[in-house]
MIFITOR-30369 format. One record per residue (C-alpha): residue in one letter; residue number from 1; chain; x, y, z. Coordinates in nm, 4 decimals. Each point is the difference from the previous one (the first is absolute). Layout:
BEGIN
 residu num chaine        x        y        z
      A NUM      A        X        Y        Z
...
// end
This chain:
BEGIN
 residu num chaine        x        y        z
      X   1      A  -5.3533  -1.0827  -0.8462
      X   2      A  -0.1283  -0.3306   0.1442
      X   3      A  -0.0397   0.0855   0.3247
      X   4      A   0.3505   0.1736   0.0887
      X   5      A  -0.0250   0.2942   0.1694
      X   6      A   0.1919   0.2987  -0.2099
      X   7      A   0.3354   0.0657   0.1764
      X   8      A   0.0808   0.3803   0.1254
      X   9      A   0.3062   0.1432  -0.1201
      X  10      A   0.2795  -0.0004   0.2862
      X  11      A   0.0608   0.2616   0.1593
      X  12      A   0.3780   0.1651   0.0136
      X  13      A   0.1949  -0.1998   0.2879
      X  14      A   0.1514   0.3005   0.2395
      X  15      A   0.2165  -0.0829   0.2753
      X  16      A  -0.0199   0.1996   0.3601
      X  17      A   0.2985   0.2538  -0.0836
      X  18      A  -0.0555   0.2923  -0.2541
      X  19      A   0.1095  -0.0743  -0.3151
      X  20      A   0.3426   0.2345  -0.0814
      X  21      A   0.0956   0.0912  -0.3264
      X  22      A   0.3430  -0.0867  -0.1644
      X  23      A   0.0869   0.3870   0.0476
      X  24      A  -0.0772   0.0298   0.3558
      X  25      A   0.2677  -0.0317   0.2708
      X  26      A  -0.0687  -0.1226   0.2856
      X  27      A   0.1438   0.1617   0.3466
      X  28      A  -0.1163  -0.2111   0.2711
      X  29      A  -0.0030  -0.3863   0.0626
      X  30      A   0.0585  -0.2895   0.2740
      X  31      A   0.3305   0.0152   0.1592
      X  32      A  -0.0658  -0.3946  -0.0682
      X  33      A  -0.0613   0.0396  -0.4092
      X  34      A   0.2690   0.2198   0.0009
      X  35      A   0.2210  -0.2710   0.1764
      X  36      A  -0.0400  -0.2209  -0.2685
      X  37      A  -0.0518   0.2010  -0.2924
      X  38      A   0.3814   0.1339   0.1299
      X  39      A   0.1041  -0.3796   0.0278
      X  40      A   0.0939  -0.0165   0.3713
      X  41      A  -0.2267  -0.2865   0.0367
      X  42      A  -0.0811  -0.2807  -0.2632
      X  43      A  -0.3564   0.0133   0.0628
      X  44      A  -0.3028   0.2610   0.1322
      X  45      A  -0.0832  -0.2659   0.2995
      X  46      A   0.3986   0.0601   0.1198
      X  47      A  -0.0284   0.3282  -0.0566
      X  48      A  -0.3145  -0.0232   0.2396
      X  49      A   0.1448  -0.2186   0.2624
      X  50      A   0.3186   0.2270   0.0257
      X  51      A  -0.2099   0.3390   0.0627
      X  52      A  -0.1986  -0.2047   0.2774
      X  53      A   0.2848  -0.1217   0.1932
      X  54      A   0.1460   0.3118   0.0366
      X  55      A   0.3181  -0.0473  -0.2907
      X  56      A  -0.1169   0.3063  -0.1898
      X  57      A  -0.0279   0.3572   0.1403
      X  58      A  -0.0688   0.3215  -0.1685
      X  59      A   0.0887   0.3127   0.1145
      X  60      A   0.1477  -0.1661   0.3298
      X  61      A  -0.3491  -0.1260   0.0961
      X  62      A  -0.1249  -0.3972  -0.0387
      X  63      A  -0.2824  -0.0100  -0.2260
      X  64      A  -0.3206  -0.1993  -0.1475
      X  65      A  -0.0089  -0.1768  -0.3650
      X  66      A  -0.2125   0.2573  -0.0899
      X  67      A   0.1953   0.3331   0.1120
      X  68      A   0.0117   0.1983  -0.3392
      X  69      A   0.3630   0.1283  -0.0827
      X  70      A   0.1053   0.2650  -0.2402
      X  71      A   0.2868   0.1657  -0.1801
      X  72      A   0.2328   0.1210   0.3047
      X  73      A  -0.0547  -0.2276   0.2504
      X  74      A   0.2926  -0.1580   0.1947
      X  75      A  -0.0913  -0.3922   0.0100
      X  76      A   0.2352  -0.2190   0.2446
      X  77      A  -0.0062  -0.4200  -0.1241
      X  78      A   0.1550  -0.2655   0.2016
      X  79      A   0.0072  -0.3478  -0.1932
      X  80      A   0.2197  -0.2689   0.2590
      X  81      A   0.3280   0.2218   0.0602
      X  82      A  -0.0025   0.2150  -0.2700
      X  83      A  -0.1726   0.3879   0.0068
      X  84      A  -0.0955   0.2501  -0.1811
      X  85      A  -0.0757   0.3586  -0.0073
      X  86      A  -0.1401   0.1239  -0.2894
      X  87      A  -0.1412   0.3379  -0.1405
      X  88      A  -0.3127  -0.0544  -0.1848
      X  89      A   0.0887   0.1386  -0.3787
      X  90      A  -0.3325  -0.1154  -0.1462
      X  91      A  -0.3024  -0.2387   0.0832
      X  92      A  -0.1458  -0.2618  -0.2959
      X  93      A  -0.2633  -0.2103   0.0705
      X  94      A   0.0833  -0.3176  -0.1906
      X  95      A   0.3405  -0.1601  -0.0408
      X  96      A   0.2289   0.0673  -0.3117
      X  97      A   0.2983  -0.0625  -0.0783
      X  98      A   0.3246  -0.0289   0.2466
      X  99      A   0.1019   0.3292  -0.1780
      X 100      A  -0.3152   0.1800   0.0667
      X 101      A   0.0148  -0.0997   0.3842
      X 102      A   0.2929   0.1400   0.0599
      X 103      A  -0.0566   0.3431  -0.1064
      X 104      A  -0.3415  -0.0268   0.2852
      X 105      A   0.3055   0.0971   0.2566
      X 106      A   0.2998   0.1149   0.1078
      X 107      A   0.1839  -0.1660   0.2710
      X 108      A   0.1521   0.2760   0.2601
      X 109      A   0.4299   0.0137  -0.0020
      X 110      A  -0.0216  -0.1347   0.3894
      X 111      A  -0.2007  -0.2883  -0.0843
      X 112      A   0.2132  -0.0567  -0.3100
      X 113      A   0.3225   0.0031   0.2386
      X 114      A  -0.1717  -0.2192   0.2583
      X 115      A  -0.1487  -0.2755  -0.1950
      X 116      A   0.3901  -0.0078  -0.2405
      X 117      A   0.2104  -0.0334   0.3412
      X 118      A  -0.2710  -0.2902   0.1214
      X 119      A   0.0540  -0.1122  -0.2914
      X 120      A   0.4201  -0.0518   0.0057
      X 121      A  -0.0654  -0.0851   0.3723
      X 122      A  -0.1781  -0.2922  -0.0955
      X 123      A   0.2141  -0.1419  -0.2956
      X 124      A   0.2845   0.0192   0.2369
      X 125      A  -0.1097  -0.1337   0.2713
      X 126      A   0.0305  -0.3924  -0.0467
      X 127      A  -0.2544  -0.2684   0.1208
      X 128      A   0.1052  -0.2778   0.2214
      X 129      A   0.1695  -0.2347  -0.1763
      X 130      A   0.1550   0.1866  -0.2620
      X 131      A   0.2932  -0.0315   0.0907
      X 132      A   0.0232  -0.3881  -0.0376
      X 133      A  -0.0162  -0.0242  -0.3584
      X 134      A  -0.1557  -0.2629  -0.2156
      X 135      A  -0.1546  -0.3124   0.1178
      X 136      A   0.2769  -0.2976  -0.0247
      X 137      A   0.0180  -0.2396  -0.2721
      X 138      A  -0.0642  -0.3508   0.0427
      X 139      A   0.3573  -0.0951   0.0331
      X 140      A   0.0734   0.2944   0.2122
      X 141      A  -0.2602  -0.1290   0.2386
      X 142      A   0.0995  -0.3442  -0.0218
      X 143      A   0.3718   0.1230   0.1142
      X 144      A  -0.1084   0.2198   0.2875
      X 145      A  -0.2273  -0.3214   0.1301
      X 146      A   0.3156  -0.1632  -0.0112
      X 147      A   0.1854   0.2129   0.1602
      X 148      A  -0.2531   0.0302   0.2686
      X 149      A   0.0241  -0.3550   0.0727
      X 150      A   0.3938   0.0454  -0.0152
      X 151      A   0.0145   0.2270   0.2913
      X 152      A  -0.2571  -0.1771   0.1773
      X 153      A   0.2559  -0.3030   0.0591
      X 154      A   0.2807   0.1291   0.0458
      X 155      A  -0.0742   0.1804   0.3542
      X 156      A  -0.0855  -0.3498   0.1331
      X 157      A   0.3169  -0.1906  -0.0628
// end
């Protein structure tokens, strides 16, 4: 062997959480893994900033990233102007598909009814501005100039 030590076989890497089998459901996880395994928030550090300021309640009551959610609990999200009030349907631990996600909950009819007339309210109502149309063409800016400076010299004479 020329002076190299013999190697010892590696040991099997385990990470801190129990390893699950395929067959095993799980029933409990982080309201914030089940934020974004539900696709509410693009990423786990969102989900995790949202649940600390206070944008996500369950059961009517603000919570910690870590609170531990399960099949029946009433979750309230608040992302800029829009909410949500959900029914917990089921609780996965990694995200899936868009498809899966939405079978995770079941938004209640009130919240539905809320969050649809927000939703007309704000297409209707029009920003400032809107009302003015498109920005003017070269020529049509070159002719208002002009007839700026028209009325300009005619209340002099």
């Amino acid at each position: 062997m020329c002076g190299r030590r013999a190697r010892k076989p590696a040991a099997p890497r385990r990470s801190g959480l129990a390893e699950r089998c395929e067959d095993e459901r799980v029933e409990r996880v982080r309201i914030d893994r089940w934020l974004w395994a539900a696709r509410f928030f693009k990423t786990r550090g969102a989900a995790i900033e949202a649940v600390v300021g206070g944008h996500v309640r369950v059961g009517g009551e603000r919570v910690k990233p870590a609170k531990e959610i399960r099949v029946g609990d009433v979750v309230e999200i608040r992302r800029g102007e829009v909410r949500w009030t959900l029914v917990v349907t089921g609780v996965a631990e990694r995200r899936g598909p868009a498809s899966v996600a939405a079978t995770l909950y079941e938004e209640t009819p009130e919240s539905l009814a809320v969050r649809e007339r927000e939703r007309l309210e704000r297409r209707l109502a029009r920003p400032l501005g809107a009302d003015l149309g498109t920005r003017p063409t070269k020529q049509a800016r070159r002719r208002i100039e002009a007839l700026r400076r028209g009325e300009r010299r005619r209340p002099t004479a």
